[in-house]
N, C-alpha and C positions, 0 to 999 in steps of 0.2 A: 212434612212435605219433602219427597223427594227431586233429585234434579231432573226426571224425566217431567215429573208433572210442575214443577218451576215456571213462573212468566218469563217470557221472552226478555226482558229488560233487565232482568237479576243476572248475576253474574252466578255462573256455574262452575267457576274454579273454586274450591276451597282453600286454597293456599293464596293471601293477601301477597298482593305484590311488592309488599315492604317487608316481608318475613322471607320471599325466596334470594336465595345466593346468588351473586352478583354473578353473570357470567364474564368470562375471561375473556378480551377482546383476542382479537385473532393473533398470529404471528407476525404478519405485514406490521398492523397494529402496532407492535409492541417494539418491533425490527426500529418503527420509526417514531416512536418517543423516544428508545435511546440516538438516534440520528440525529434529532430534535436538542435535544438537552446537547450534545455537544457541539451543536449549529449557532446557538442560543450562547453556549462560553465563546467560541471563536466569535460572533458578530461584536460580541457587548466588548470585546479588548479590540485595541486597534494592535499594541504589541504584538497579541499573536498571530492576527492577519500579516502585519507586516514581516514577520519571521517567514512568514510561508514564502515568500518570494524575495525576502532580502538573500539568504546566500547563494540562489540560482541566479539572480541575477549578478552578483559582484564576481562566480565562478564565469559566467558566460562574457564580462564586461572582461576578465584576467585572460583568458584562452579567445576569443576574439581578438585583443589585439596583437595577442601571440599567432594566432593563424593569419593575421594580416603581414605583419613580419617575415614568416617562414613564407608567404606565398613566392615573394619575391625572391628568398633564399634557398629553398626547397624544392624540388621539382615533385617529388610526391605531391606537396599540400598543394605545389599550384595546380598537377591535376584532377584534384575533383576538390571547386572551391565550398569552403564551407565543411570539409569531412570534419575537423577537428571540431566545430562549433555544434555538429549535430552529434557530435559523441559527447559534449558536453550537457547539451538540453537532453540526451535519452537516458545520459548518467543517471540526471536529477530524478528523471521519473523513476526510476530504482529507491534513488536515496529518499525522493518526497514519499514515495511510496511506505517505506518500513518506517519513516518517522511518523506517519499520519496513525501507522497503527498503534507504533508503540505511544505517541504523547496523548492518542485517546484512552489507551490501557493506562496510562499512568495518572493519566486525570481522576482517574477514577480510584486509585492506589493514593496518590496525593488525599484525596477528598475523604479516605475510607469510606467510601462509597458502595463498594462492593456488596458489605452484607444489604444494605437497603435494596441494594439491585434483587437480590437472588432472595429476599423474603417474597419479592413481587413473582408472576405466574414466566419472568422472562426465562428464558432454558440456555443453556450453553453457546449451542448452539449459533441461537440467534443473538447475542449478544456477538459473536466471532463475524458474523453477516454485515451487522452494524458499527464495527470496527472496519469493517472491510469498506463499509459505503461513506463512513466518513476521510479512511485514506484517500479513494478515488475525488472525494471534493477537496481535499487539502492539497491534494497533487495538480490538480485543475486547476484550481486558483492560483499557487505557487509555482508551475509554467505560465502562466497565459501570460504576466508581464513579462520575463526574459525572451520568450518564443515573440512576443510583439516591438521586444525594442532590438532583437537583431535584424530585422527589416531593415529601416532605418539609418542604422549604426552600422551593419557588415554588409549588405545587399543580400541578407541570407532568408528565404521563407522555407521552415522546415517542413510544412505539410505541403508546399508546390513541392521542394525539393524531391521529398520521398514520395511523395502520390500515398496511393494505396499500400504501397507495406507499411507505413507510418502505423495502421490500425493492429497489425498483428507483433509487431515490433514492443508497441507502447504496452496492448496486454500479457505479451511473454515478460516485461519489465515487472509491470505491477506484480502480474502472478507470485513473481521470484521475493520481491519486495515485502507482499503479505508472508510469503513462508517465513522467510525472518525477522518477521516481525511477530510471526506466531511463536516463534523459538524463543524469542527473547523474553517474552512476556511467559510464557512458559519455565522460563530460569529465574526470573523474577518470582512466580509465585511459588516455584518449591524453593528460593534459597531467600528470599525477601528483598528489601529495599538494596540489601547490599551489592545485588547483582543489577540494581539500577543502570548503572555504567554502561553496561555491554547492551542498552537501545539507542547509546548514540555512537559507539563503538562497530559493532557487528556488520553492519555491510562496507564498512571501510575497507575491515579486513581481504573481501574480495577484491577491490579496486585493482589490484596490481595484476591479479590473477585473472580478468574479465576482458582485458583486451581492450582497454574503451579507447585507448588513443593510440594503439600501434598494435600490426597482426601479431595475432598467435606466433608467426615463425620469427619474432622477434624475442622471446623466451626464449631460456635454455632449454634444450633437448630434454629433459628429466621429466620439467612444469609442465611441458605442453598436455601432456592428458589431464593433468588432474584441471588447466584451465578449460580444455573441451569436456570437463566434466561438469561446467558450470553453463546454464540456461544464457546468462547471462552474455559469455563469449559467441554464442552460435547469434546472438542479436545482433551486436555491435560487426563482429564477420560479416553478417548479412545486410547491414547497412552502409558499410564499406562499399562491399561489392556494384551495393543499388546508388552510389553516389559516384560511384569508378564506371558506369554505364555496362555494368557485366549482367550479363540474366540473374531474373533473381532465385537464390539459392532456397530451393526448399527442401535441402540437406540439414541446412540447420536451421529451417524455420521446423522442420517435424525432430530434431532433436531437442529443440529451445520446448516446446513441447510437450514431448515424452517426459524429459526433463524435470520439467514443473510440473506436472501430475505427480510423478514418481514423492518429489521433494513438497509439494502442497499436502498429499497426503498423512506423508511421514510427520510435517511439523502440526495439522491438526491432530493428529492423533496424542501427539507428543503433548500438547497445550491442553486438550480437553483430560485427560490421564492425572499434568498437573494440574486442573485444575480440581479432580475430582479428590486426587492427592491434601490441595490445600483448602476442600471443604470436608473434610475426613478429619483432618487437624484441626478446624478452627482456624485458619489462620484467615477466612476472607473477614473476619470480625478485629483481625489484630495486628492486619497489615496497613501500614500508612508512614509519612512520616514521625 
C-alpha cells in the first residue's frame, strides 16, 4: 500500500520521529543559554555580585569627598558641581565594561570550558554577542549602587545632571570597553593563561591619556593627539562641556564614534583570527588553569 492510497489516520512520514536529527535551536537561542550560564554563576556567589559594585563605589566614596574639598578651594570644580564625580561614574562604565568581558571570557578559560562550548552548534560569533550582553549586566549592576548613593552623599543625580547625552556618552564608553576587552581575550588565547594579567591591566593603561579628570590642554603639547585619538577623551570633553552649561559638542560625540567603529572592528577581527588561530592549535581543549 502506497501513501497515496494510505488511511487518513496513518502517518505518511517514513522517517520516525526518534530517528530524525535534532534540529539546532536558533542563535537568539543559544546567544542566551550562554547569557544564562553566566547569570546562573554570578546569582549563586554573592562575592561576585558584590565585586561588581564594591570598587565603583569606594572609587566614587574617594573622588566625592575630594570633589567636596576642591569645591570650596577650586573655582574650576565649584563651577560645574559634581564634574569630578561624573567623570568618576562614566570612568567605571569603561572599566565595568572590559572587565564584564574579560571575567566572562575567563570563566570559561578558568572552567576549560571552551572546548564543551564549541562541540555544541554555538559559532563565534555569537559567543562574542554573549560576552557582550553579559558586560552590559555586570556594568548595570556594578553603577546602579555608586550612581544611587551619590544622591544622598554628594547632592549629585548623574542622569538629572546629564539629561539626554548620558545615553550616547554611556554607549561610546561601553563600545570602547568591549574592544578591549576583545583584545585582551584575544592575547590570551594566542599566548595562554600567561597573558592573563593584561584583562585587569589594559584599560588602566589609557586612564592617564583619556582626559577623565582634567581637559586634554592640560597634557603636554606631544600627548594631546595621541589622547584625542582615544574614543574615550571625545566623551569625558563632551561631558565636561555638558556639565560647564556649553552646547553640547557633537564634534566629539561623531569622533567618540567614528572612533569605535574604526577600533570595534579591528579588535573583532583581531579576536575571531585568534580565536580561529587557537582552534587550528588545539589549544581551546588545553587551555585553563
Amino acid at each position: 500500500m502506497d501513501a497515496r492510497s494510505a488511511p487518513a489516520d496513518l502517518p505518511t512520514d517514513p522517517v520516525p520521529a526518534y530517528v530524525r536529527p535534532p534540529v539546532a535551536p536558533s542563535p537568539a537561542r543559544r546567544i542566551g543559554a550562554v547569557v544564562l550560564r553566566h547569570w546562573y554563576l554570578l546569582r549563586g556567589s554573592w562575592p561576585r555580585a558584590l565585586e561588581l559594585a564594591y570598587w565603583p563605589t569606594v572609587q566614587l566614596l574617594l573622588w566625592g569627598f575630594l570633589s567636596r574639598f576642591l569645591a570650596t578651594n577650586s573655582s574650576w570644580v565649584a563651577q560645574a558641581a559634581g564634574v569630578l564625580i561624573a567623570a568618576v561614574l562614566l570612568w567605571d562604565v569603561l572599566v565595568r565594561s572590559q572587565m564584564g568581558m574579560s571575567i566572562s571570557f575567563l570563566e570559561e578559560m578558568w572552567s576549560r570550558n571552551l572546548g564543551n562550548l564549541f562541540v555544541s552548534p554555538l559559532r563565534p560569533g555569537e559567543w562574542v554577542v554573549s560576552l557582550i550582553a553579559m558586560a552590559l549586566i555586570r556594568t548595570l549592576i556594578g553603577l546602579s549602587i555608586p550612581v544611587a548613593i551619590a544622591i544622598p552623599l554628594f547632592d549629585f543625580n548623574l542622569i538629572a545632571s546629564l539629561g539626554l547625552p548620558l545615553l550616547p556618552f554611556f554607549a561610546n564608553l561601553m563600545l570602547m570597553g568591549v574592544s578591549v576587552g576583545l583584545v585582551t581575550s584575544g592575547l590570551i588565547l594566542r599566548h595562554g593563561m600567561g597573558a592573563e594579567s593584561l584583562a585587569w591591566m589594559a584599560v588602566f593603561i589609557l586612564a592617564p591619556l583619556s582626559a577623565v579628570y582634567y581637559p586634554v590642554t592640560a597634557l603636554p603639547e606631544w600627548l594631546q593627539p595621541l589622547s584625542l585619538a582615544l574614543p574615550s577623551t571625545h566623551v569625558f570633553e563632551g561631558m565636561r562641556a555638558t556639565l560647564f552649561d556649553q552646547p553640547f559638542s557633537w564634534g566629539h560625540l561623531g569622533a567618540a564614534v567614528g572612533l569605535n567603529l574604526l577600533y570595534g572592528l579591528a579588535a573583532a577581527f583581531y579576536f575571531l583570527g585568534a580565536f580561529r588561530n587557537a582552534r587550528t592549535r588545539g589549544a581551546l581543549l588545553q587551555t585553563g588553569e
